[in-house]
LOFIRO-443464 format. One record per residue (C-alpha): residue in one letter; x, y negated, z. Coordinates in steps of 0.1 Angstrom, whole numbers, always signed. Layout:
residues N
res->A&u->X&v->Y&w->Z
...
END
This chain:
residues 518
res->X&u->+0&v->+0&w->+0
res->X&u->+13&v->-33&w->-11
res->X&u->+23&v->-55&w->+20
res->X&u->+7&v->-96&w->+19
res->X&u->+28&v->-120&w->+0
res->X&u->+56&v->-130&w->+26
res->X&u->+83&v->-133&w->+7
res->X&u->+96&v->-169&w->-17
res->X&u->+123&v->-165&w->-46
res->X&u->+145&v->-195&w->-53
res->X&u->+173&v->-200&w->-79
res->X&u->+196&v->-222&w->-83
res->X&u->+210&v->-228&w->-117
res->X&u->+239&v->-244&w->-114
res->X&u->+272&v->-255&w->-140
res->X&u->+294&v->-221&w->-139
res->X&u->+270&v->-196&w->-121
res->X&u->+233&v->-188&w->-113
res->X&u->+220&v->-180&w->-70
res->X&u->+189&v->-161&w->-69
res->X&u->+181&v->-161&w->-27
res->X&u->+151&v->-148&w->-15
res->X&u->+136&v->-159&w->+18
res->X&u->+110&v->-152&w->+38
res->X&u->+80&v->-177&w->+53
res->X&u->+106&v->-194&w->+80
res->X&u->+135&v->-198&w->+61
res->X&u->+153&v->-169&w->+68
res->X&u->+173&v->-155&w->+38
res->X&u->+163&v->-118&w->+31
res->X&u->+188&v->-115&w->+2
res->X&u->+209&v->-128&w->-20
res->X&u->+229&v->-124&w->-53
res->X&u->+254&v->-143&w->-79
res->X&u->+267&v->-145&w->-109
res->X&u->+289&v->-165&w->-132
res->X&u->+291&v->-175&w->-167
res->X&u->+315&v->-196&w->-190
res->X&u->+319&v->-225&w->-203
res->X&u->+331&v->-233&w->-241
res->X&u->+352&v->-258&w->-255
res->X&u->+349&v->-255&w->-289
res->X&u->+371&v->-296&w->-298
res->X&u->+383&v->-320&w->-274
res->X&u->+359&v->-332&w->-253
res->X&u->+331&v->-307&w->-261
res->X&u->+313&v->-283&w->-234
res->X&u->+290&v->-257&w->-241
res->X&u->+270&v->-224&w->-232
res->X&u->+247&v->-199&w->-240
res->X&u->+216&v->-204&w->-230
res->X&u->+215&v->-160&w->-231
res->X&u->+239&v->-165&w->-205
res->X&u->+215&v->-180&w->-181
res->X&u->+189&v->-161&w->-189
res->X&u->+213&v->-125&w->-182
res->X&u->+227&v->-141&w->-146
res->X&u->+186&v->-148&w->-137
res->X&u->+171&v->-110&w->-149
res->X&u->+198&v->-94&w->-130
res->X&u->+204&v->-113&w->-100
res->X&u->+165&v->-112&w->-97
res->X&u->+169&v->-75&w->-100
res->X&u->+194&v->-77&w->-75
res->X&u->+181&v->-94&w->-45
res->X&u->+147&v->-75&w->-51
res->X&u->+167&v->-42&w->-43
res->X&u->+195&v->-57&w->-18
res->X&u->+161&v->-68&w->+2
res->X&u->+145&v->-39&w->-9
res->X&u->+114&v->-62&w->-12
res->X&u->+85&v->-49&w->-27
res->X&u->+76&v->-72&w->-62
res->X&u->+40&v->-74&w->-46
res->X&u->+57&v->-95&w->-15
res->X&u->+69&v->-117&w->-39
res->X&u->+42&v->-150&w->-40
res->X&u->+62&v->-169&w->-62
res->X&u->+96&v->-178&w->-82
res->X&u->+110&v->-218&w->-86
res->X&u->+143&v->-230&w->-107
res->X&u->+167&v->-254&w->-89
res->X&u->+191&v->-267&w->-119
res->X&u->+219&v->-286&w->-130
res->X&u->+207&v->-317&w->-151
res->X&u->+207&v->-330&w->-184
res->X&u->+226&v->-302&w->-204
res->X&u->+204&v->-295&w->-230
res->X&u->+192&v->-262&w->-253
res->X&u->+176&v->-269&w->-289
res->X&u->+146&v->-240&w->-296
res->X&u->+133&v->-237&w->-333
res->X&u->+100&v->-232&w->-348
res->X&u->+103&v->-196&w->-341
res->X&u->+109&v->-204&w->-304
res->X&u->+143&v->-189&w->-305
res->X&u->+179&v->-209&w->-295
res->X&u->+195&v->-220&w->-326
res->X&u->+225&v->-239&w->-315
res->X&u->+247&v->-236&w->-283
res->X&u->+238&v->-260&w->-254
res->X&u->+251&v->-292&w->-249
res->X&u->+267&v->-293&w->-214
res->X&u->+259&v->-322&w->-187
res->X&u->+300&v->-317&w->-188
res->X&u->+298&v->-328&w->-226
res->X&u->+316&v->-363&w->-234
res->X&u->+310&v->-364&w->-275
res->X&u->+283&v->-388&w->-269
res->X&u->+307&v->-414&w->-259
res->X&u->+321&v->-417&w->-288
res->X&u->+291&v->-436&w->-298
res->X&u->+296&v->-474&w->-293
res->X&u->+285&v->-484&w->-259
res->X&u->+251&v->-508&w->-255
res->X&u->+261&v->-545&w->-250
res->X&u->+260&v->-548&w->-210
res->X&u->+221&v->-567&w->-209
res->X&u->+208&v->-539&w->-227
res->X&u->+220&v->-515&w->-203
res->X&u->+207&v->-531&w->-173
res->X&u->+170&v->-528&w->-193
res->X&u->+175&v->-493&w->-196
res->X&u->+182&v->-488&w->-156
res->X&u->+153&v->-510&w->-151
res->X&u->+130&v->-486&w->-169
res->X&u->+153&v->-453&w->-161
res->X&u->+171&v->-461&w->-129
res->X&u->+202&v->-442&w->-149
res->X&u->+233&v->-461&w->-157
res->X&u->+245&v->-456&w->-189
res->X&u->+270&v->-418&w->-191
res->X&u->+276&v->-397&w->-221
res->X&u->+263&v->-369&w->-194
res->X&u->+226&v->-379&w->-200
res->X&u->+202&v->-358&w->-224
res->X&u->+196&v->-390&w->-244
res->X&u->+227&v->-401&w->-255
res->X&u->+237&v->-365&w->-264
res->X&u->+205&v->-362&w->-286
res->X&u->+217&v->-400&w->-301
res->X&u->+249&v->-383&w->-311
res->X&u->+233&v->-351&w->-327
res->X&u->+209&v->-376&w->-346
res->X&u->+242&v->-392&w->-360
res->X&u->+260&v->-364&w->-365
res->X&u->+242&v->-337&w->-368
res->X&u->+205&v->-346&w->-381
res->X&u->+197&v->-310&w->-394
res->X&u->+197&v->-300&w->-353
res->X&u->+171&v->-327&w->-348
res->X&u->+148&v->-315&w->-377
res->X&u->+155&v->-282&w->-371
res->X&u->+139&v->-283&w->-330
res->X&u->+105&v->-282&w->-325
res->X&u->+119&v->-285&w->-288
res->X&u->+144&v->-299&w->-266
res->X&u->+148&v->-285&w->-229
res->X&u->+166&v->-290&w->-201
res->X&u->+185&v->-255&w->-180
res->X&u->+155&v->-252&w->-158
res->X&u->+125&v->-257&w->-184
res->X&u->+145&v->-228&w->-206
res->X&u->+142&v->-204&w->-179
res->X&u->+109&v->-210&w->-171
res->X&u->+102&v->-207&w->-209
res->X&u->+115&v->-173&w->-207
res->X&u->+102&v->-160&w->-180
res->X&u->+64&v->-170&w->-189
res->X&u->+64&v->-183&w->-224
res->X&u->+56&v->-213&w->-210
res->X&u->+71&v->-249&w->-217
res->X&u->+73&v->-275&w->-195
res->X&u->+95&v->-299&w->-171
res->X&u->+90&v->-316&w->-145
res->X&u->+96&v->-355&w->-129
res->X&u->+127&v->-351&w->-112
res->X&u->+145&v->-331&w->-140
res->X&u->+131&v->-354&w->-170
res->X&u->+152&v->-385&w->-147
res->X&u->+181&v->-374&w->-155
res->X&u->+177&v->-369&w->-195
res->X&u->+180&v->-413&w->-194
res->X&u->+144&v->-408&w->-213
res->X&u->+120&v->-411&w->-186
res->X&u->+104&v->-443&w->-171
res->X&u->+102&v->-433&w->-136
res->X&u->+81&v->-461&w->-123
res->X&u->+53&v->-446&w->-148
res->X&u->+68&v->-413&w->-151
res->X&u->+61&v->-407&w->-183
res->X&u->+85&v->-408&w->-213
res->X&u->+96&v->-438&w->-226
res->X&u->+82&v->-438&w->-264
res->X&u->+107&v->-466&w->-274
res->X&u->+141&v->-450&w->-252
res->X&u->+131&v->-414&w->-269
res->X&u->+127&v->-430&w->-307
res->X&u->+162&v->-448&w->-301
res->X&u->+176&v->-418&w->-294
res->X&u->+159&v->-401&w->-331
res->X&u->+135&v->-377&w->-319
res->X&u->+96&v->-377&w->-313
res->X&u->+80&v->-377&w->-278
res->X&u->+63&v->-340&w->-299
res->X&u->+100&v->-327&w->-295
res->X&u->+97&v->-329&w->-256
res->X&u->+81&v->-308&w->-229
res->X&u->+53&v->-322&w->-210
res->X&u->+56&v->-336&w->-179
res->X&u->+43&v->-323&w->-140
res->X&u->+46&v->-321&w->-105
res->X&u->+73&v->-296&w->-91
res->X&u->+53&v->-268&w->-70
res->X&u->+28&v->-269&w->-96
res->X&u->+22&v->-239&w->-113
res->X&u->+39&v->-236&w->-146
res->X&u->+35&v->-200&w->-160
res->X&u->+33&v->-160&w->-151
res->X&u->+56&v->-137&w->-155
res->X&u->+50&v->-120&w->-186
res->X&u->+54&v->-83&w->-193
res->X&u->+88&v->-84&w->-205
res->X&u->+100&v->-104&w->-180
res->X&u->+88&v->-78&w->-154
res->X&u->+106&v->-54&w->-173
res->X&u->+137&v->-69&w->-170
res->X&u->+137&v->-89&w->-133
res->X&u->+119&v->-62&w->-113
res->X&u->+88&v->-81&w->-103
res->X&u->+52&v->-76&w->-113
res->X&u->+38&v->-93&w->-142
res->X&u->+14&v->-125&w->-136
res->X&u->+40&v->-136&w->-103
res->X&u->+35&v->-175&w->-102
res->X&u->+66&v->-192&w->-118
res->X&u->+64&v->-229&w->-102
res->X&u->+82&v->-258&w->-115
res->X&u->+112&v->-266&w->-97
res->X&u->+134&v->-298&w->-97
res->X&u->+172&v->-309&w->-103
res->X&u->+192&v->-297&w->-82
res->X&u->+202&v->-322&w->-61
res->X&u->+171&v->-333&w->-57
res->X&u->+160&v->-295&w->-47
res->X&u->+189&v->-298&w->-23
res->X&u->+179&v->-326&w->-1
res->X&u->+142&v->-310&w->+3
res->X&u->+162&v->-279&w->+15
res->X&u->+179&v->-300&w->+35
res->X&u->+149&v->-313&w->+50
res->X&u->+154&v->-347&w->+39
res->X&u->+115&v->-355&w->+36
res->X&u->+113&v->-387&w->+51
res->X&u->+128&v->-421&w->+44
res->X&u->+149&v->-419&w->+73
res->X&u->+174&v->-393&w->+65
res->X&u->+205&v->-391&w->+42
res->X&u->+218&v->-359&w->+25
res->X&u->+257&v->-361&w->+21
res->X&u->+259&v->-327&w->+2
res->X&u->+298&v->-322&w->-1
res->X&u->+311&v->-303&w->-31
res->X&u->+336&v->-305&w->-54
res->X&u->+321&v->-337&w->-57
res->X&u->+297&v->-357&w->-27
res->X&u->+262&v->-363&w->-37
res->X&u->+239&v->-390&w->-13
res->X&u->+206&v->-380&w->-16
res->X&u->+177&v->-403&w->+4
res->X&u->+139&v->-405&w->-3
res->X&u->+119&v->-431&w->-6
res->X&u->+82&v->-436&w->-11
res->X&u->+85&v->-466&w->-32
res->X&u->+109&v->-464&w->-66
res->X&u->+131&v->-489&w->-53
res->X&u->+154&v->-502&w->-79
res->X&u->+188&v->-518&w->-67
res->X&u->+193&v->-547&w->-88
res->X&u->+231&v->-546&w->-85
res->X&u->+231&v->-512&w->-102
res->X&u->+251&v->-497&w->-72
res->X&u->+225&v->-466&w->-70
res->X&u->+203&v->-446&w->-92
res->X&u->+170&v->-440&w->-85
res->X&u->+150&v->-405&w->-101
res->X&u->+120&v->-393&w->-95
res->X&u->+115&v->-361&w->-64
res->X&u->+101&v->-332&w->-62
res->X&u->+75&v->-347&w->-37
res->X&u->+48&v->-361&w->-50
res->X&u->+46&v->-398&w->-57
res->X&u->+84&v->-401&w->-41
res->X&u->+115&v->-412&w->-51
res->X&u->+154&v->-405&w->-41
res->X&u->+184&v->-429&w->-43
res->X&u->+216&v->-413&w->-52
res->X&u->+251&v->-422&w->-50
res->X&u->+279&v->-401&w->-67
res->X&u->+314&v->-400&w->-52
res->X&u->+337&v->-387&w->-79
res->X&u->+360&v->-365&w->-62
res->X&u->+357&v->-351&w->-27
res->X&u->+363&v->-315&w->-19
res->X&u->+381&v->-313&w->-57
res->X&u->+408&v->-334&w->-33
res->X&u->+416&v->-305&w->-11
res->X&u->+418&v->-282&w->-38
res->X&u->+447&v->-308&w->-57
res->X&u->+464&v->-303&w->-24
res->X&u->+460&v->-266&w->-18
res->X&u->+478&v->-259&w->-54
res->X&u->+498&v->-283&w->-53
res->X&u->+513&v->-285&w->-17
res->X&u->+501&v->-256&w->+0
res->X&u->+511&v->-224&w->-23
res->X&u->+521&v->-193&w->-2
res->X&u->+500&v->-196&w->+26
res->X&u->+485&v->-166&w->+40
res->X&u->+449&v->-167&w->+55
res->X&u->+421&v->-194&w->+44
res->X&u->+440&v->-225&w->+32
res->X&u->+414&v->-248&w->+44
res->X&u->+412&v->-230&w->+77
res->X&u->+448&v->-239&w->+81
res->X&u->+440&v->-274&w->+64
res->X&u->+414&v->-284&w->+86
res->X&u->+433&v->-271&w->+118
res->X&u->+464&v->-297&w->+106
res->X&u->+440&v->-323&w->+102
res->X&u->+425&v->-317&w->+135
res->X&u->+462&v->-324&w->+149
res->X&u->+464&v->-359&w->+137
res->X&u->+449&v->-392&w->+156
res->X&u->+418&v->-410&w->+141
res->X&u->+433&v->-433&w->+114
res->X&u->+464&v->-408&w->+105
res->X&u->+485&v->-433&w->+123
res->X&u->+478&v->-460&w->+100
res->X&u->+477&v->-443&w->+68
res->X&u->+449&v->-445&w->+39
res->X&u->+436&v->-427&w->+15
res->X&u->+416&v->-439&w->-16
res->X&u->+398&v->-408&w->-29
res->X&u->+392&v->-422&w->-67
res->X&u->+417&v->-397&w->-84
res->X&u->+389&v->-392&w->-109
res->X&u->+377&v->-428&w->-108
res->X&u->+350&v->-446&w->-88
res->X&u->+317&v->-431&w->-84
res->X&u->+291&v->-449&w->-65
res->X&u->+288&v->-479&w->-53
res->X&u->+318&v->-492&w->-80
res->X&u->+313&v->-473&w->-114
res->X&u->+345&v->-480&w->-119
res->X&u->+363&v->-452&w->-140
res->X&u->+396&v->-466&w->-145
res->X&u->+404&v->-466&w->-107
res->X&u->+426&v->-442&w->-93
res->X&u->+437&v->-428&w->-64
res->X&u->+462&v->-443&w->-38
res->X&u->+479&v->-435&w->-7
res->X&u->+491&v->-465&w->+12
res->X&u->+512&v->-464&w->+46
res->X&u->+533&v->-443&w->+39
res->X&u->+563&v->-440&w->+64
res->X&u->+591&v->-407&w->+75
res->X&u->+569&v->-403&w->+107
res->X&u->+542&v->-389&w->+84
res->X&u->+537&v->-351&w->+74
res->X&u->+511&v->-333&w->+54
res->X&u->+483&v->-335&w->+80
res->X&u->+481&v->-371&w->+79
res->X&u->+474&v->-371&w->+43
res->X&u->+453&v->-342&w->+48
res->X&u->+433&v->-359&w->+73
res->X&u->+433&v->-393&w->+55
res->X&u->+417&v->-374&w->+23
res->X&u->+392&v->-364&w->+47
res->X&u->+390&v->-398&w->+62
res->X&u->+392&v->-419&w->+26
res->X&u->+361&v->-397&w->+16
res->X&u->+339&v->-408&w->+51
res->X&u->+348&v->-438&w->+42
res->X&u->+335&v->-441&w->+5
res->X&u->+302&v->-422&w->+23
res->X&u->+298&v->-452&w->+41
res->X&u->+302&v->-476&w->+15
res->X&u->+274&v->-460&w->-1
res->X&u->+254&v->-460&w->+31
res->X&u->+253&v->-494&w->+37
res->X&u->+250&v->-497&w->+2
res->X&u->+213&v->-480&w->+3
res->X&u->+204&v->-495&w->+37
res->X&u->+213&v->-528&w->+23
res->X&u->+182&v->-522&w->+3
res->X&u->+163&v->-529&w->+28
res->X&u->+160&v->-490&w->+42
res->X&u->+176&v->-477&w->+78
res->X&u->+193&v->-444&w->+78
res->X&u->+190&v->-426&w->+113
res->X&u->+208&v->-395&w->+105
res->X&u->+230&v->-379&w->+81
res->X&u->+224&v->-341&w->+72
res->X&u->+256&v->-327&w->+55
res->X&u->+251&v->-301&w->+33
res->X&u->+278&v->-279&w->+5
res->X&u->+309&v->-263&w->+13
res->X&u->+327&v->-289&w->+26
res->X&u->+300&v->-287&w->+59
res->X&u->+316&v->-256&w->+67
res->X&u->+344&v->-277&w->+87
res->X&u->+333&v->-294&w->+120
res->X&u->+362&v->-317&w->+120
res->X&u->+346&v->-328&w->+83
res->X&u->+312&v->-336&w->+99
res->X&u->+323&v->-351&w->+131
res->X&u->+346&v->-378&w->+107
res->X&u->+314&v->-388&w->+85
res->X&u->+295&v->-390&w->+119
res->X&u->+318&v->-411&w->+135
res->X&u->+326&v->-430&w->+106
res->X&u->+290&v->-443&w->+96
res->X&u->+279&v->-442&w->+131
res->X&u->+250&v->-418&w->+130
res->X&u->+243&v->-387&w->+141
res->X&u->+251&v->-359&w->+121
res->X&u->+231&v->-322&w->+115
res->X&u->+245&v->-293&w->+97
res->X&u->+219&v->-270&w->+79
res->X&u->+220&v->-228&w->+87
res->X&u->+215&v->-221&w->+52
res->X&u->+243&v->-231&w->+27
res->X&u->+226&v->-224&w->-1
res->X&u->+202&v->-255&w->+2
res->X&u->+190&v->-260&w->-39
res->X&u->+176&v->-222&w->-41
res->X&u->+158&v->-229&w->-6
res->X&u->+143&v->-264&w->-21
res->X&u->+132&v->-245&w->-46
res->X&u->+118&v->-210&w->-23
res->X&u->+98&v->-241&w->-7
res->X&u->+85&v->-255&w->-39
res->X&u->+79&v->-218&w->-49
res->X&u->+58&v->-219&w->-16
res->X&u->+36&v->-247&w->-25
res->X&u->+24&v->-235&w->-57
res->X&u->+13&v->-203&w->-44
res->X&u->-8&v->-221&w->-19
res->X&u->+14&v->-212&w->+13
res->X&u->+23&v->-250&w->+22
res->X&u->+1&v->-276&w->+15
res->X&u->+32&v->-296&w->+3
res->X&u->+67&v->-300&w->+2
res->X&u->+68&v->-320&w->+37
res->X&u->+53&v->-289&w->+49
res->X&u->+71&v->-264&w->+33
res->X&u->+104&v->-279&w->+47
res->X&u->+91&v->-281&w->+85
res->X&u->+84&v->-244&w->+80
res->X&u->+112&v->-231&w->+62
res->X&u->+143&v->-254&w->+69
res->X&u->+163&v->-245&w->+100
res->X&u->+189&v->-271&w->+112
res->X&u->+222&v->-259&w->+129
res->X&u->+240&v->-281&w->+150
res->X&u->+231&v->-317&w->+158
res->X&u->+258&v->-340&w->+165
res->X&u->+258&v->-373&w->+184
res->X&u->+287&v->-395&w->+166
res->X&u->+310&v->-409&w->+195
res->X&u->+306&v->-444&w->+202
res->X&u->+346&v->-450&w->+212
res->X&u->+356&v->-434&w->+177
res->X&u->+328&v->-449&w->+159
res->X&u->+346&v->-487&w->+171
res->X&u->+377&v->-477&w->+163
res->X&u->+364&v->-467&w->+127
res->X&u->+350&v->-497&w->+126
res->X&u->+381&v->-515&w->+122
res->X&u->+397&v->-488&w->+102
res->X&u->+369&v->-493&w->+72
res->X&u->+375&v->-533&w->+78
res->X&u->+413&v->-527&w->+68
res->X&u->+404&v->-497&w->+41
res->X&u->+379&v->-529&w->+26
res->X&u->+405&v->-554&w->+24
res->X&u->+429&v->-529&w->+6
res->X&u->+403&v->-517&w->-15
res->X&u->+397&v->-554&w->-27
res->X&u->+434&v->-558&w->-31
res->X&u->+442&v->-529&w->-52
res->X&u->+411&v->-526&w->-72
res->X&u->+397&v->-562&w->-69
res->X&u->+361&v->-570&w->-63
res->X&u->+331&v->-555&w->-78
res->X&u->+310&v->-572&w->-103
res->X&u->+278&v->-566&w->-78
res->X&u->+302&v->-588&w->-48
res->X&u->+311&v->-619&w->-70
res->X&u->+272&v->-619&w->-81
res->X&u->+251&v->-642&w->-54
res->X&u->+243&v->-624&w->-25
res->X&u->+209&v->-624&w->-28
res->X&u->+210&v->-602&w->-65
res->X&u->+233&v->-578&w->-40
res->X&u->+215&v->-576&w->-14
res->X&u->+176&v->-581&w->-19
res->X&u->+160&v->-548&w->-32
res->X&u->+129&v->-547&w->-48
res->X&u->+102&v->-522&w->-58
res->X&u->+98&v->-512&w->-94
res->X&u->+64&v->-530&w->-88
res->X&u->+76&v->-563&w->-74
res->X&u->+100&v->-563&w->-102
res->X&u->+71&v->-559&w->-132
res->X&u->+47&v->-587&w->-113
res->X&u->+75&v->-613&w->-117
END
């Protein structure tokens, strides 16, 4: 006899490999499964995949987790995607892939000439993007110029999740949060934008249709139960980018709390229930996966890439975990490294700065210091950026009360007591790592009527680890750390457009609404 329908699939999509986790109704992870697959870089500057590859990692990691958890298919309520944005797959007529996909990764669309400087600042009015070859739009600007046959050729253009989804039910659609980042979508209407999608060649008939993540989107067909192991008519529910599925697995549902999701690169996630637009350009804003909600993001470039550049580079022939060992050196060293700094930009500035001809630095330099100082002002140099970006958001007119770190970089302590004490918050570690494919388990969840919504879905399902007060007597002496890491930020890399604008254009947010009515 087939048990109730306890049990909520998520999968994360994501640039080199594909999670499938399943969890049950509080969050608890029942099982879970990986695999990878390649990139191709066919010329300079190019970056592909299959889209078969994709498909593969998702029917057998499905498979997978459904026997690891030996869970029953009837358990299973419902499946959501969790994806990396804007890399995009081309289907023909005959519904089939015709061409490779054109990675997020891709840079051939810059070789394009660049909008003059007022036109982009109309285009993150309408789609809260700056301007990066990385967005779906530009890419399909490039194939319209170079290759036109692609763009006659596709009755559609998706996005990673929308092409799983597609196989898995025959269905096609996208939703809000993963049509932001294609640089087509006006997210205060959130619909496309009939004049951005024309400038880039194609006809609104060559995109999916638009809807709410945790809305239903398709069944699983026959075949698809013949390959993935679950029964055939399982809800498949829209999911969401995935950095946007991250932060409601992190439980970042109110407009209170930052995700600082550390990586290979650190994403700031925060939600608001307005689509504030920051006139300055500092942040993007994209539609969520909660309804009628917005997040701000902020990029920083290179974060736990940093301690990897130092592992093989400076640390070769160590035995054990190297960032055990890392972390532990780091640990050794006084707040501020005796006096030494670390500017994290050695793949240019990210958010707030856009700036990507900066580069790193490493000032203070004296005989006294060792490897752990710079190891720990890496770590430092990163907190710091986070707060730039933090005040950045609140300056916005929103207040952050806590930070909720998130990636791999949360597995250190010493990590998350730095950010803590650096912005001067308090600062909660998640239990489950794997927060996209749980934002998306949750989403799963709403569709199949289980949570009323995603607010809801996260009290149920996300479990917090520790909470950390950030100490006052570190937080002051940070304090005039980040003073002196401003001034020398200002002296090596000058001042930002946004802080030699009037302070009123940097500082006063307004609402996408405010912004129309004058």
């Amino acid at each position: 006899m087939n048990k109730r329908p306890d049990c909520l699939i998520g999968i994360d999509a994501g640039t080199t490999g594909l999670k499938c986790l399943a969890f049950d109704l509080q969050g608890r992870c029942l099982a879970r499964s990986y695999r990878e697959y390649p990139l191709f870089h066919p010329k300079p500057n190019r970056v592909e995949q299959d889209p078969e590859d994709w498909w593969r990692a998702l029917t057998s990691t499905l498979r997978e987790v459904l026997e690891k958890g030996e869970i029953e298919p009837g358990r299973v309520a419902g499946v959501s995607i969790s994806s990396q944005g804007s890399t995009l797959v081309a289907l023909g007529s005959d519904g089939k892939v015709f061409r490779p996909a054109i990675s997020w990764l891709d840079k051939r669309a810059a070789e394009i000439p660049r909008e003059p400087e007022w036109e982009d600042e109309t285009l993150f009015g309408t789609t809260g993007l700056r301007y990066s070859p990385a967005w779906t739009g530009p890419m399909l600007h490039w194939l319209s110029i170079h290759e036109e046959q692609t763009i006659q050729k596709a009755s559609k253009f998706l996005l990673v999740g929308d092409y799983l989804i597609y196989r898995l039910t025959g269905v096609i659609a996208t939703d809000y949060s993963s049509a932001s980042r294609t640089r087509m979508l006006d997210v205060r209407r959130q619909q496309w934008s009939e004049d951005i999608v024309a400038s880039a060649g194609i006809s609104l008939s060559q995109l999916p249709d638009i809807a709410g993540s945790g809305q239903i989107a398709g069944r699983i067909s026959p075949e698809s139960a013949r390959l993935t192991g679950l029964y055939e008519g399982t809800p498949v529910m829209l999911g969401g980018f995935d950095q946007i599925c991250a932060g409601l697995g992190a439980g970042t549902v109110t407009s209170d709390s930052l995700m600082v999701s550390l990586g290979t690169a650190t994403m700031l996630v925060m939600t608001v229930f307005d689509p504030i637009v920051d006139p300055a350009r500092r942040v993007t804003t994209s539609c969520h996966v909660i309804p009628q909600a917005w997040t701000l993001q902020a990029p920083i470039l290179t974060s736990g890439v940093l301690l990897r550049w130092w592992r093989d580079h400076f640390f070769k022939g160590k035995t054990g975990d190297p960032y055990v060992e890392m972390d532990a050196l780091a640990g050794s060293c006084p707040i501020g490294a005796d006096g030494l700094l670390v500017f994290p930009h050695f793949a240019g500035g990210g958010a707030p700065w856009w700036d990507h001809d900066r580069r790193g630095a490493i000032l203070g330099l004296s005989l006294t210091h060792t490897a752990s100082h710079i190891i720990r002002g890496i770590l430092e140099g990163i907190a710091m950026e986070i707060r730039a970006n933090l005040e950045t958001i609140e300056s916005l007119g929103i207040q952050v009360r806590t930070v909720r770190i998130v990636g791999g970089g949360a597995a250190s302590q010493l990590w998350r007591s730095i950010i803590g004490d650096v912005v001067g918050r308090p600062q909660i570690h998640m239990k489950e790592v794997e927060v996209g494919a749980l934002g998306a388990a949750i989403l799963a969840g709403v569709g199949a009527g289980i949570f009323e919504n995603p607010a809801q879905g996260a009290a149920a399902m996300v479990n917090t680890g520790d909470i950390s007060p950030f100490s006052a007597d570190n937080h002051a002496e940070y304090n005039r750390i980040y003073a002196r890491y401003e001034d020398y930020s200002r002296r090596l890399y000058g001042e930002a457009p946004w802080e030699t604008a009037s302070a009123d254009a940097a500082a006063d947010g307004e609402t996408w609404q405010q912004a129309e009515a004058t």
